[in-house]
C-alpha positions as CSV (number, residue, x, y, z in Angstrom):
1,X,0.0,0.0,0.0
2,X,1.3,3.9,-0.8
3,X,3.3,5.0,2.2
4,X,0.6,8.1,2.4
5,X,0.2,10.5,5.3
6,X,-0.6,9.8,9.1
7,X,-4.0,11.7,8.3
8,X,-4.7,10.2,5.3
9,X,-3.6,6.3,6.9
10,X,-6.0,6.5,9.4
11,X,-8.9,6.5,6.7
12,X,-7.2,4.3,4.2
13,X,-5.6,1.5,5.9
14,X,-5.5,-2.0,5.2
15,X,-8.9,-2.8,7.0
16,X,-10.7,0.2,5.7
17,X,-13.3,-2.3,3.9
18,X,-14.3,-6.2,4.0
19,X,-12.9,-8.1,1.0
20,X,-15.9,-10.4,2.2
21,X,-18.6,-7.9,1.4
22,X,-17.3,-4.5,0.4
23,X,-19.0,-3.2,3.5
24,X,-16.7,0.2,4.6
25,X,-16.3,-0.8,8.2
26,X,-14.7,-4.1,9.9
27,X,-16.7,-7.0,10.6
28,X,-17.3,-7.4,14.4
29,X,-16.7,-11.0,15.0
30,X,-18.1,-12.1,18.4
31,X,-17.5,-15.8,17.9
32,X,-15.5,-17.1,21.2
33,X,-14.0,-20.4,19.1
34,X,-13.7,-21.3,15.6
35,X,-13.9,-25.0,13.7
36,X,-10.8,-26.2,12.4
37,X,-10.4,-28.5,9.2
38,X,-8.7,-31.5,11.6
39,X,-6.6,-32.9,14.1
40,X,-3.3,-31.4,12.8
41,X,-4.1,-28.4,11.0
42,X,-5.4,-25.3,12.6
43,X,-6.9,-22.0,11.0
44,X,-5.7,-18.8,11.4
45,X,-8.0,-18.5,14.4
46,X,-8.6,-21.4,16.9
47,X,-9.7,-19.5,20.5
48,X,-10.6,-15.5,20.8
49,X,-8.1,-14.9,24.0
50,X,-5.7,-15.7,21.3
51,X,-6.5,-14.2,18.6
52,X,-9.8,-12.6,16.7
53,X,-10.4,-11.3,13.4
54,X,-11.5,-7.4,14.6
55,X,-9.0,-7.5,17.2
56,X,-6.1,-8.4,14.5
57,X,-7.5,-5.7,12.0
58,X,-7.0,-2.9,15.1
59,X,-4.0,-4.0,15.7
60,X,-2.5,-4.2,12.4
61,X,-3.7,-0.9,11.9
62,X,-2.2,0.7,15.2
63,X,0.7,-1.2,13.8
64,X,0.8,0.9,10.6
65,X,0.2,3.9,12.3
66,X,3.0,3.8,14.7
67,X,5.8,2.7,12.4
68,X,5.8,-0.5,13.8
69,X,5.2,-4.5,12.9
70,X,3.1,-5.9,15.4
71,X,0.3,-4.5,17.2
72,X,-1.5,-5.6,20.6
73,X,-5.1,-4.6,21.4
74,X,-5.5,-5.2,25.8
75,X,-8.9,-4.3,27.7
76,X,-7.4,-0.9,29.3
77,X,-3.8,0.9,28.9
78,X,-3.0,-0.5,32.4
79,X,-3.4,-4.1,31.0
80,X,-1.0,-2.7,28.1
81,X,1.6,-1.5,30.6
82,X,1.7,-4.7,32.8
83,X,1.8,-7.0,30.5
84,X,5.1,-5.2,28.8
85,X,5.8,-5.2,32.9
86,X,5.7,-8.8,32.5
87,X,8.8,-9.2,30.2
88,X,10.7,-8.0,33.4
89,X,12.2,-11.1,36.1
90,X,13.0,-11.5,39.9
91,X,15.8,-9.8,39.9
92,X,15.5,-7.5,37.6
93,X,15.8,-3.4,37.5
94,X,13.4,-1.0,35.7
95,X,14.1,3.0,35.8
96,X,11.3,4.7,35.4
97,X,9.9,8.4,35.1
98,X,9.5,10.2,38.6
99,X,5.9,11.8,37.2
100,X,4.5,9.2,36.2
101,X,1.0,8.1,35.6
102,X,-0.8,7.4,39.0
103,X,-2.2,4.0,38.0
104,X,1.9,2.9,36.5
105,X,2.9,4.0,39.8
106,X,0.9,2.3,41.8
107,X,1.5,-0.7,39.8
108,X,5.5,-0.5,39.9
109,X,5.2,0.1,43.8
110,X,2.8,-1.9,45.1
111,X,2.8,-4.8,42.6
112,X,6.1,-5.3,41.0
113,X,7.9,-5.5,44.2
114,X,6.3,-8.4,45.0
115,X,7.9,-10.0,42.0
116,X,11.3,-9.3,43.2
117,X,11.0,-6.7,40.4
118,X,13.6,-3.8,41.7
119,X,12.9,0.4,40.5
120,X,14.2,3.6,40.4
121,X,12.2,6.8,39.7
122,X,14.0,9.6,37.9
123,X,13.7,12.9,36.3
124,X,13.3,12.0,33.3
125,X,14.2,15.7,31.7
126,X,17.7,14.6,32.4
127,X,19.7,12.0,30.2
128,X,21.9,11.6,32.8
129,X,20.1,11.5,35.6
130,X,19.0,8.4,33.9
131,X,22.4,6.7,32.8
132,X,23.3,7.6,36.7
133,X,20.0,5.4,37.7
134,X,21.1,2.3,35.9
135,X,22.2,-0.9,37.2
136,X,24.2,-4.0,36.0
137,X,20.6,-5.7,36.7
138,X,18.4,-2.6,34.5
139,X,16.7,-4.8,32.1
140,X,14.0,-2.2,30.9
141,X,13.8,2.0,31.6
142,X,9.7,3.7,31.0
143,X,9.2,6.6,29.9
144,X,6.2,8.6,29.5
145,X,6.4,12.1,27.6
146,X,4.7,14.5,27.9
147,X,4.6,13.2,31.3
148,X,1.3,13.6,33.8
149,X,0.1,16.0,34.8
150,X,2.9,18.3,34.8
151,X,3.6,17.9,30.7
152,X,7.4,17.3,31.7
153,X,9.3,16.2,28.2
154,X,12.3,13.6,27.9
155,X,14.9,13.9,25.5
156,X,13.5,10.3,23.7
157,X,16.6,9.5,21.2
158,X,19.3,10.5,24.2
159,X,17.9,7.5,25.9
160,X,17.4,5.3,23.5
161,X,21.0,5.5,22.4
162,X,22.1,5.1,25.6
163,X,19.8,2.0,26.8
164,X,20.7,0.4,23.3
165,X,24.4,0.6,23.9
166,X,23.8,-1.1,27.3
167,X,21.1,-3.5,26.3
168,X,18.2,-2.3,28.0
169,X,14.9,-2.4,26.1
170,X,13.1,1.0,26.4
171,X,9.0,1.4,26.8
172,X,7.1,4.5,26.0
173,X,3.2,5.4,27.4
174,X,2.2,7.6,24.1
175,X,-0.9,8.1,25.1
176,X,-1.0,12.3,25.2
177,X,0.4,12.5,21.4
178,X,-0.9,9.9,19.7
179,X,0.5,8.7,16.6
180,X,-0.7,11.9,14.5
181,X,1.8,14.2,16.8
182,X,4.9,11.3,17.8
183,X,6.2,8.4,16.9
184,X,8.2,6.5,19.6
185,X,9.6,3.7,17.4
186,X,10.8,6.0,15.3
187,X,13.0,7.4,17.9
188,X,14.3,4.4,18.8
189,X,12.0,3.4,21.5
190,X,11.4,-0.7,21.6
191,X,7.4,-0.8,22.7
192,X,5.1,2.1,22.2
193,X,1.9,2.0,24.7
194,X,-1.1,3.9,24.3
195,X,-4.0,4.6,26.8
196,X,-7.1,4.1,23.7
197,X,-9.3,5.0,26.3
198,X,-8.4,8.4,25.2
199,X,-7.3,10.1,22.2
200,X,-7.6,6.8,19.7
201,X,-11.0,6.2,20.9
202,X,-11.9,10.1,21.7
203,X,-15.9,9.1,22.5
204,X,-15.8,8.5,26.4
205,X,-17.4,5.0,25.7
206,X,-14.3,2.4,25.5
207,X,-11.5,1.0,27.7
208,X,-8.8,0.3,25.8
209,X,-5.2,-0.5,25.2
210,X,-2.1,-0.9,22.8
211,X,0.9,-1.7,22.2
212,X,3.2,-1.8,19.2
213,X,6.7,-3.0,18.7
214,X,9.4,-3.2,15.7
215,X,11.4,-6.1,16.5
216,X,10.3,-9.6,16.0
217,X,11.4,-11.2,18.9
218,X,9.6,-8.9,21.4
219,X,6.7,-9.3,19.5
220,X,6.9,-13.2,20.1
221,X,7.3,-12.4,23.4
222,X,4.9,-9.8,24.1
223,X,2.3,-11.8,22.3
224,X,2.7,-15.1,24.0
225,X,2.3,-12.7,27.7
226,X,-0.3,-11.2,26.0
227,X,-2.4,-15.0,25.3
228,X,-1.2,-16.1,28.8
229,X,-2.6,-13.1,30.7
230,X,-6.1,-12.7,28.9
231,X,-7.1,-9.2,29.4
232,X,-7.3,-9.1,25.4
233,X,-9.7,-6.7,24.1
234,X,-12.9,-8.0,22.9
235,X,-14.5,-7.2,19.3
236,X,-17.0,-4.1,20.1
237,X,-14.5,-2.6,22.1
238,X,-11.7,-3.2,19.0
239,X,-14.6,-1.7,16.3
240,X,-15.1,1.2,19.0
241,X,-11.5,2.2,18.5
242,X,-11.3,1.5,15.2
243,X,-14.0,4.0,14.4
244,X,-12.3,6.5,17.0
245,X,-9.0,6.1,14.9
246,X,-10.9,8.0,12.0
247,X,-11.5,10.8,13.4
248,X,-7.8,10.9,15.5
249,X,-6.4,13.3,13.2
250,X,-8.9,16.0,12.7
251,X,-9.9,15.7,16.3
252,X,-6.3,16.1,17.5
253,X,-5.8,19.2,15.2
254,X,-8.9,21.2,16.5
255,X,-8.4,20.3,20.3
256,X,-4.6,21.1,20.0
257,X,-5.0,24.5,17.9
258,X,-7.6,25.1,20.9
259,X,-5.0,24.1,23.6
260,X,-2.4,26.7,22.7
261,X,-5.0,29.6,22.7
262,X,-6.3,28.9,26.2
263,X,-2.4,27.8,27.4
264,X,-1.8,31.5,26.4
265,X,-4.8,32.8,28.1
266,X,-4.7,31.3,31.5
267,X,-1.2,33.1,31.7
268,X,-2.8,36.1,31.6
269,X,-5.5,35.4,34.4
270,X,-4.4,36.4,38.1
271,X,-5.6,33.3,39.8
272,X,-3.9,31.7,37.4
273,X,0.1,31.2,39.2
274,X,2.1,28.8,36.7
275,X,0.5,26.9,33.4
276,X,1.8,23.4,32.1
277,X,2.0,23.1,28.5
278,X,4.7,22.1,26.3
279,X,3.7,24.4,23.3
280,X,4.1,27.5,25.1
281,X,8.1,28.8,24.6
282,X,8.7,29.3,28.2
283,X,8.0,25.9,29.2
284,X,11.6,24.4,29.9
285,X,10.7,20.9,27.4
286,X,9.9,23.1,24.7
287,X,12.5,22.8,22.3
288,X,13.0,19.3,22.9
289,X,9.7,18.3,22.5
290,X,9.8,20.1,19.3
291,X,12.3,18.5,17.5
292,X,10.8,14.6,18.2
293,X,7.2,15.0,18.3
294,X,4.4,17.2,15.4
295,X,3.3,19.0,18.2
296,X,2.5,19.8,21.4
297,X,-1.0,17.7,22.4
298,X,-3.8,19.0,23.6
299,X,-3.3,18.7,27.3
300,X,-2.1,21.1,29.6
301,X,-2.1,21.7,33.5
302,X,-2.9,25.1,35.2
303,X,-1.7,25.2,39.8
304,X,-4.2,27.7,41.4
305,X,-3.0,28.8,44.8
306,X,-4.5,26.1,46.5
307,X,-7.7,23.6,47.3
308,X,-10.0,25.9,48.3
309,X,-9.3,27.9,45.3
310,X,-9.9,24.8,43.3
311,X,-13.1,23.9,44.5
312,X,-14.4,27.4,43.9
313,X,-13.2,27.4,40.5
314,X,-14.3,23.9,39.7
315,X,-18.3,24.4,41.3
316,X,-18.4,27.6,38.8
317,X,-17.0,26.3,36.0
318,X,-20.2,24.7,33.4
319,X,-18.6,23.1,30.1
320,X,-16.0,21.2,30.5
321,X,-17.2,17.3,32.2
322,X,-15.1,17.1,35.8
323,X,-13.8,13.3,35.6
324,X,-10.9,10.8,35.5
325,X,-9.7,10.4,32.0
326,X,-9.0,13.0,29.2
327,X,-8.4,12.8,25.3
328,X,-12.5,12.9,24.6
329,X,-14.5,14.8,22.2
330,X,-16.1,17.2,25.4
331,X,-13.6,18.9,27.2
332,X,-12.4,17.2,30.7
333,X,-11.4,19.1,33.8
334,X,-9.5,16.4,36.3
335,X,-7.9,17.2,39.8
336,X,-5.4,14.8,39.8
337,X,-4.8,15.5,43.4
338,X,-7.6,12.6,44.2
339,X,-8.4,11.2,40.7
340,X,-5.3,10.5,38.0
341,X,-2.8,10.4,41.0
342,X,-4.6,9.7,44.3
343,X,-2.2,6.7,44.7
344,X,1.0,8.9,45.6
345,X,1.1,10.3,48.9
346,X,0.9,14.0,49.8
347,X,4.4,13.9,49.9
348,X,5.1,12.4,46.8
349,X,2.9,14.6,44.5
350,X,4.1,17.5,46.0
351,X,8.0,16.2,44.8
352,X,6.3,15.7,41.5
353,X,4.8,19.0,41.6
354,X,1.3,17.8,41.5
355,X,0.3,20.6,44.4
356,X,-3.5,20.8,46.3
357,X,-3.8,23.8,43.5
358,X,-3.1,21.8,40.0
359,X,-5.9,21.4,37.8
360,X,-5.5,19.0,34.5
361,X,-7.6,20.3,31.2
362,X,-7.8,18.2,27.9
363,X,-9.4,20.8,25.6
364,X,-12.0,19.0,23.4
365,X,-13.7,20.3,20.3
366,X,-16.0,23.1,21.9
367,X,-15.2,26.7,20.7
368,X,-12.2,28.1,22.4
369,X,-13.9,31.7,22.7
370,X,-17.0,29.2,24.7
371,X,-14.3,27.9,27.2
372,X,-12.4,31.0,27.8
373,X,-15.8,32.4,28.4
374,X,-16.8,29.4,30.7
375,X,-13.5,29.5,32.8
376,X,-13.8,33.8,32.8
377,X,-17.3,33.2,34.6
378,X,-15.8,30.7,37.2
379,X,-12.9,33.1,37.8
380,X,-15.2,36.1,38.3
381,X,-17.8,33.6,40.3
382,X,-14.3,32.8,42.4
383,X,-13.5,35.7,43.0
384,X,-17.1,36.4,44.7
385,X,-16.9,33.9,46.9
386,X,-14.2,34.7,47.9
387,X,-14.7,38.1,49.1
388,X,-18.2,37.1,50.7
């Protein structure tokens, strides 16, 4: 097929009709098992855990999308990260971004550990912070760029060199850029994850995962863990992202344009005291995150002065949906303080920089002039209260 353009590949990929039937959408195939011709010879298919027609066509085309060779479709992005977890051993030592994702570090502290599995958080921004982190046991180092909430950016190929010099394999959670804006493989990272719950889907109505590798060994690897676990993604769920994926490009284009604008505006808003966004030049991963990714996503984090100021702000505010989870056609306010990070202690976030005041915003596709509007009123209605 024509090596065309991310935006144009997400409508014209491999599975974009049935050779069955013409129809222009994928087949959902809820069968559970499948007849085979006899006692030797098996079909492509034998049992769904282990494969499944919709599932293979999403994950051949996240595959495509991602510059890879092998896709893997899991029921959420946490089943995505610990199965890739699972390629790790008693014994062995995984580095791993200090801002991470609340549910990846709640998994690599109160889980891994009791696999023997050793790990060292880092600042990421810093290459050498990293190579300074690694062990003669280091067997695998995560990443996750931007990181959340604080949009933190690593310098990708820096550590890819560096862990492929020294035989570490290298994992990065994509799931803020999305294929359309970065491509981790391309940058030398060894499995790409996605959270599809988010972005790729981009309805609020699926729970989904992915992963997508290059080299043909981890793929063996990754998809015998993958058939040994079970938490596979099941056909609806596949067609669900698969009709998200569509839409990715266009969707990611609007919400991100829309990002910058309010990124620039809450700036200029006294409540307002530091905002978190990687497009804006003053943010410290800027020109990093420039030269490895299309652009700067359309998340971004805003720190009030504190909780109170928060809760004021967020009973005012009337468009965007306050809720866990992001990347979504509506606009979603999150406090990660007790949603995306509740996991960490106080003490923890506030290393991170995840203070009582920070306030996560994936922009959907409303009118930007609406929101600033929407989040003008709250300030104004804040303000009020305040003084009362």
């Amino acid at each position: 097929m024509t090596n065309y353009s991310k935006q144009t590949s997400l409508l014209h990929s491999p599975h974009k009709t049935d050779p069955a039937t013409g129809a222009v959408s994928v087949p959902v195939q809820h069968a559970s098992t499948f007849h085979q011709p006899d006692i030797e010879q098996f079909g492509d298919y034998d049992y769904a855990r282990s494969g499944n027609p919709t599932r293979r066509a999403l994950e051949e085309t996240i595959a495509g999308l991602e510059n890879g060779t092998h896709g893997f479709a899991f029921a959420s992005g946490m089943a995505a990260i610990s199965t890739t977890f699972m390629l790790l051993s008693t014994g062995d030592h995984l580095v791993i971004t200090d801002d991470v994702y609340g549910g990846t570090f709640r998994l690599t502290t109160k889980v891994l550990h009791r696999q023997g599995i050793e790990h060292t958080f880092v600042d990421m921004t810093d290459p050498e912070a990293v190579k300074a982190a690694v062990k003669p046991n280091t067997k695998m180092i995560f990443m996750e760029t931007p990181s959340n909430p604080t949009m933190n950016i690593t310098p990708v190929r820096e550590i890819t060199d560096f862990a492929k010099e020294n035989g570490i394999l290298t994992a990065l959670d994509n799931t803020f850029m999305t294929p359309v804006l970065q491509r981790p493989l391309d940058l030398g990272v060894d499995i790409v994850i996605h959270s599809a719950t988010k972005f790729i889907g981009g309805h609020s109505d699926v729970v989904a995962g992915l992963a997508v590798v290059k080299d043909e060994e981890l793929a063996s690897e990754l998809q015998f863990l993958q058939n040994s676990f079970g938490a596979i993604l099941g056909p609806q769920d596949c067609w669900l992202v698969m009709r998200g994926l569509k839409t990715l490009h266009a969707r990611m284009s609007v919400s991100e344009q829309s990002a910058h604008e309010l990124a620039a505006w809450f700036l200029e808003q006294p409540e307002v005291e530091h905002v978190y966004y990687p497009g804006l030049t003053t943010h410290p991963g800027y020109t990093v995150n420039k030269e490895q990714a299309d652009g700067a996503g359309a998340v971004l984090s805003f720190r009030l002065k504190d909780k109170e100021a928060v809760r004021r702000f967020v009973d005012h505010v009337e468009i965007p949906v306050f809720a866990v989870s992001l990347g979504a056609v509506e606009s979603i306010l999150s406090y990660p303080r007790t949603m995306s990070h509740a996991a960490m202690s106080d003490e923890e976030r506030h290393a991170r920089g995840i203070t009582d005041g920070l306030l996560r915003l994936s922009v959907g596709l409303e009118k930007t002039d609406d929101l600033k509007q929407d989040f003008a009123n709250a300030f104004a209605a804040s303000r009020k209260e305040e003084q009362v």
